[in-house]
Residue frames relative to the residue before (quaternion, step in Angstrom):
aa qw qx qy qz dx dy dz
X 1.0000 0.0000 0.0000 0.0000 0.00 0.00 0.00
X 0.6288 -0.5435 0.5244 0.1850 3.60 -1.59 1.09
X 0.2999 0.7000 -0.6134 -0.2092 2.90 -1.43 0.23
X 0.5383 -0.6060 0.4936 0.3151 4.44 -1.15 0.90
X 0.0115 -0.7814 0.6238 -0.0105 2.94 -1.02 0.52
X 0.1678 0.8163 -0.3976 0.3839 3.44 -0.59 1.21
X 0.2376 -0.7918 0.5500 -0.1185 2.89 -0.80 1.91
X 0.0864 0.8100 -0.5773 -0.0555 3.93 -0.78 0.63
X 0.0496 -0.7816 0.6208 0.0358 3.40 -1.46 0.40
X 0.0265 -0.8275 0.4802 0.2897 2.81 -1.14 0.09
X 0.7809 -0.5396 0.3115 0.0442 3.42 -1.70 1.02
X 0.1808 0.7605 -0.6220 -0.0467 4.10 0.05 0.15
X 0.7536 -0.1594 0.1834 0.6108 3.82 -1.57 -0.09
X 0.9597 0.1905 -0.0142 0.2063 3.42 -0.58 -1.06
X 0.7495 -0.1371 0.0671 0.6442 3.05 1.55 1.03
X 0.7118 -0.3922 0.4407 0.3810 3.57 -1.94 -0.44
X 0.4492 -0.6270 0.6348 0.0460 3.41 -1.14 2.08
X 0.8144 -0.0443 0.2639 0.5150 3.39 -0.57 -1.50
X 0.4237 0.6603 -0.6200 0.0022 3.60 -1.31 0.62
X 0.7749 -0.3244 0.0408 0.5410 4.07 -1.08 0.39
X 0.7205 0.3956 -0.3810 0.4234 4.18 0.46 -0.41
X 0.6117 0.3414 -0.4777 0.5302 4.04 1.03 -0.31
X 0.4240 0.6647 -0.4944 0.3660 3.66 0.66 -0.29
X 0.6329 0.3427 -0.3183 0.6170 3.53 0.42 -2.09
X 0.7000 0.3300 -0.5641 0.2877 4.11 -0.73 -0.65
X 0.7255 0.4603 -0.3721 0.3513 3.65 0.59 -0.63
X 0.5075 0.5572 -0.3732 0.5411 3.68 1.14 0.06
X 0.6973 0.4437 -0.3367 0.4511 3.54 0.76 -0.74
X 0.9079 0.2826 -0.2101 0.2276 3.30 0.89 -0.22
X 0.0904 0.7617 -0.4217 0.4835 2.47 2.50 1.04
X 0.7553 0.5621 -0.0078 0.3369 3.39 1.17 -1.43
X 0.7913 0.3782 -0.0894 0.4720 3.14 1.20 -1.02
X 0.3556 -0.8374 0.2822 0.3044 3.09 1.56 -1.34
X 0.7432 0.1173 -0.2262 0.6186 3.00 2.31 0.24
X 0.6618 -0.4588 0.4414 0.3959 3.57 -0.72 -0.25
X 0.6815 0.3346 -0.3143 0.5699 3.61 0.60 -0.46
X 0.6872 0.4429 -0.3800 0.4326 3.62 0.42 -0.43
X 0.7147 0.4033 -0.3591 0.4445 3.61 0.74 -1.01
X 0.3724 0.7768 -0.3136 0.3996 3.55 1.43 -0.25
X 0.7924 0.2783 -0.0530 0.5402 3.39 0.69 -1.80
X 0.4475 0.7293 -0.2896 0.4289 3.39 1.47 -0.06
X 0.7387 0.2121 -0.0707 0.6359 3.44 1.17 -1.15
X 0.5008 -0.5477 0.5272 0.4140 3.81 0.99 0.31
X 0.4677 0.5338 -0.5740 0.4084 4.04 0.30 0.59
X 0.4150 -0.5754 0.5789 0.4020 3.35 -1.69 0.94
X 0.6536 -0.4166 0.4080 0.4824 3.77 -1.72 0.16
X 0.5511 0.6833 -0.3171 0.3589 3.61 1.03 -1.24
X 0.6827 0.4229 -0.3288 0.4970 3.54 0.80 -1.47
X 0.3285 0.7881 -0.3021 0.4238 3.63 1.05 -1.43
X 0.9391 0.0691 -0.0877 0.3249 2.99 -0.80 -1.48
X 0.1868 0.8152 -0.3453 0.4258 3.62 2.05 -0.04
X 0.7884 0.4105 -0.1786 0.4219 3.12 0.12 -2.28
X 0.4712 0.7092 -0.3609 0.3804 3.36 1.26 -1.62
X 0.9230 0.3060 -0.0187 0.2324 3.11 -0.48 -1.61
X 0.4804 0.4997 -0.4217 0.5845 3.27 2.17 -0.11
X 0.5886 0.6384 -0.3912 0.3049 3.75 0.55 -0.52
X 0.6328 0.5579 -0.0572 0.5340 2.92 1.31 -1.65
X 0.7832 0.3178 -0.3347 0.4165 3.48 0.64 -0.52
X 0.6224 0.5511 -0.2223 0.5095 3.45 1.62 -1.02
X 0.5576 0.5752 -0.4234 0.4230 3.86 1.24 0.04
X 0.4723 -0.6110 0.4520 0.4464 3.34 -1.68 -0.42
X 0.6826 0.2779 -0.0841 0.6707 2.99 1.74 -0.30
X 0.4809 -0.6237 0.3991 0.4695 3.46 -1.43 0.70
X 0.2506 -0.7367 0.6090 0.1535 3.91 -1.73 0.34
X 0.8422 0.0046 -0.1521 0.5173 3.08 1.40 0.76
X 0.2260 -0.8585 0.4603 0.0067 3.28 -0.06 1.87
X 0.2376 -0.7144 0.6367 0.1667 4.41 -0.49 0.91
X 0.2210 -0.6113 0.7568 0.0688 3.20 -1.44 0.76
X 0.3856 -0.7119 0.5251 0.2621 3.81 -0.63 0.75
X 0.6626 -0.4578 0.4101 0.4280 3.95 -1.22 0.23
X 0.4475 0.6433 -0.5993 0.1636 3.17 -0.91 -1.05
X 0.8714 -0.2249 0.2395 0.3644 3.79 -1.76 0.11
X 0.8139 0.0485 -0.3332 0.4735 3.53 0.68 -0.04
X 0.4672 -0.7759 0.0849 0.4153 3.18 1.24 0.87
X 0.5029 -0.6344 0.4257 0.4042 3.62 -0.63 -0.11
X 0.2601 -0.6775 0.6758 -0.1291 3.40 -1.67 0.11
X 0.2195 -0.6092 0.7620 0.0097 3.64 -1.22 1.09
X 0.0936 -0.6869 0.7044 -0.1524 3.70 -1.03 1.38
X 0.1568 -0.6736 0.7199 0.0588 3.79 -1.13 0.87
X 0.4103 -0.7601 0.5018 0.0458 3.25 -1.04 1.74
X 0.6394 -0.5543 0.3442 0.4068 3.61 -0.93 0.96
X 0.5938 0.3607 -0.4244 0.5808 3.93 0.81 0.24
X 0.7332 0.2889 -0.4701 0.3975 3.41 0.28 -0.02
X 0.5586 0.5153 -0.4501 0.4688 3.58 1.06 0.31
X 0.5768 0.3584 -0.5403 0.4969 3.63 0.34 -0.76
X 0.7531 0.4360 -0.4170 0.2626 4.36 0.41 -1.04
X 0.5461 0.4442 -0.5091 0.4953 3.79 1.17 0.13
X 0.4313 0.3737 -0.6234 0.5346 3.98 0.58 -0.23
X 0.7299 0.5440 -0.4002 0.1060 3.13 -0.67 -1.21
X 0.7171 0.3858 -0.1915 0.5480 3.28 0.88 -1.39
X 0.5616 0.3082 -0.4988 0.5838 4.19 0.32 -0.56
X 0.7846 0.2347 -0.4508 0.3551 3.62 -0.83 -0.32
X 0.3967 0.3950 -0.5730 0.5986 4.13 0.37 0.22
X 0.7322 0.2822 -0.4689 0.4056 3.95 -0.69 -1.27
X 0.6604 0.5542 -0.4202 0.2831 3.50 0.04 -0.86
X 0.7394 0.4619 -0.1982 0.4479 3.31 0.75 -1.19
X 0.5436 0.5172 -0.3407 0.5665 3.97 1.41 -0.45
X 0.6438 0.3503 -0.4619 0.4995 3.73 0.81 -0.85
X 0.6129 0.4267 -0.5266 0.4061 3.90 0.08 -0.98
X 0.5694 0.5733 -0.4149 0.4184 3.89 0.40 -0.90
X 0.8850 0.1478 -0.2130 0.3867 3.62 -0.12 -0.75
X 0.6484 0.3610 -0.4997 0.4466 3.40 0.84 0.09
X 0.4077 0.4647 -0.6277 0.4731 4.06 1.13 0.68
X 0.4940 0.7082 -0.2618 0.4311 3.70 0.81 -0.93
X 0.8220 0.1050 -0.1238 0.5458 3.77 0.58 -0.81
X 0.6075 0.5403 -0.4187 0.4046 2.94 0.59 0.15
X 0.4795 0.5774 -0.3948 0.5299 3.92 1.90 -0.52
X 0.8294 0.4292 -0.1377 0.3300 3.44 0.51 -1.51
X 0.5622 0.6374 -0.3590 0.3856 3.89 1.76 -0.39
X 0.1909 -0.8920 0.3870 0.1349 2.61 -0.41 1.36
């Protein structure tokens, strides 16, 4: 028995918007509630983190994740209702590319 392998993303002007590892950072912080936590959460420095952050943000049409700085009422990393409709977006495309190619290999195994 086969198995597909296969990796998608997707792409704005200036590079890579959204694929499966800015995904996991943007789940983590659905979860956590900041960037440094969702950071140490997946073993990622904050640096990479905030990398992914800011390519997302820069490679969107809109921001997908807005930072509130520390300070007395403390701070916090929030994903903005466009960056939620763009994590639906992208798990239900991957989903629908994996059902695609493993219908796909399974036509063609011979």
């Amino acid at each position: 028995m086969y198995t597909i392998k296969s990796r998608i993303w997707i792409e704005g002007i200036d590079g890579v918007c959204l694929g499966e590892g800015r995904i996991k950072i943007l789940n983590a912080i659905l979860k956590e509630g900041s960037l440094s936590k969702a950071a140490k959460s997946l073993g990622m420095s904050y640096k990479k983190a905030w990398n992914l952050v800011d390519s997302m943000n820069k490679n969107a049409n809109q921001h997908i994740v807005i930072t509130n700085t520390g300070g007395t009422g403390g701070g916090g990393t929030k994903i903005t209702p466009y960056g939620m409709q763009m994590i639906e977006t992208f798990e239900n495309i991957n989903k629908n590319c994996w059902e695609f190619l493993d219908e796909q290999l399974k036509a063609h195994t011979l």
